[in-house]
N, C-alpha and C positions, 0 to 999 in steps of 0.2 A: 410657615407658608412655603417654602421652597422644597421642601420635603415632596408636595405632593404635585408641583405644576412643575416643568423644567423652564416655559418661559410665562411670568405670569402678566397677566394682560394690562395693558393699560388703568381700565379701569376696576382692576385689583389692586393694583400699586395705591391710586387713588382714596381708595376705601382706607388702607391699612397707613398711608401717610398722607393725611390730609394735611399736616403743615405746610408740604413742601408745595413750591408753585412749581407745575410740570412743565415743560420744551420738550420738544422733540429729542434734545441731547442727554437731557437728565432721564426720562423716560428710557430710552434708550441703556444709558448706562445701569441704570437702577435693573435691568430685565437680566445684562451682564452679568452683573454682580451677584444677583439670585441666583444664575445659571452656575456661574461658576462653584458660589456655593453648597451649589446639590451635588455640584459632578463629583465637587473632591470627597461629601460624606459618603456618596455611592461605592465611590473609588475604593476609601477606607474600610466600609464592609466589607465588598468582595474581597480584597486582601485579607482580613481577618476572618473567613467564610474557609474562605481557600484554605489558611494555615490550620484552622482548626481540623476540616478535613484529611488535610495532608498528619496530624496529630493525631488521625484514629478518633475525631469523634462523630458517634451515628447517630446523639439524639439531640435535639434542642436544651433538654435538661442538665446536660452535661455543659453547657456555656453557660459563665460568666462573667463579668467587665466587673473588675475591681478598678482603683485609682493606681493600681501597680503593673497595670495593662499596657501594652502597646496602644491598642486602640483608642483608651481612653485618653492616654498622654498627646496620641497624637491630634483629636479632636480638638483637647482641650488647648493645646497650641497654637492649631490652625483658628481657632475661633474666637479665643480668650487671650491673645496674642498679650495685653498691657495686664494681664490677672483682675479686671475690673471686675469680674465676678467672682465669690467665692463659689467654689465648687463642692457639695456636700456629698457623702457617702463614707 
């Protein structure tokens, strides 16, 4: 979800956690925490865009993300922080 809204609406949040009972404060945070979410995968393409660039390369075809990637290491840290998920490829 954060991928494509930078702040998502109240009644997005709603939809996709209907457990949680909302306040003003929890709403609030929960819009945060999405935000920040997207900035930092954003963040990590551009840098990974830029280096590949700065690498000589002209075509899409030529990128790859293995698990021995910067980028990939560094998602999977920021995101998978406790390794609760296993990560396949």
């Amino acid at each position: 979800m954060f991928f494509y809204t930078r702040y998502p609406s109240s009644n997005m949040l709603k939809t996709y956690f209907s457990d949680v009972k909302f306040n003003r404060c929890i709403t609030s945070q929960l819009i945060k925490w999405f935000s920040n979410f997207r900035e930092f995968y954003y963040i990590q393409m551009e840098k990974y865009a830029r280096q590949a660039i700065n690498d000589g390369v002209t075509s899409t075809e030529e990128l790859s993300i293995t698990r021995d990637c910067e980028l990939y290491r560094a998602l999977n840290m920021h995101y998978n922080k406790a390794n609760d998920f296993e990560n396949v490829g």
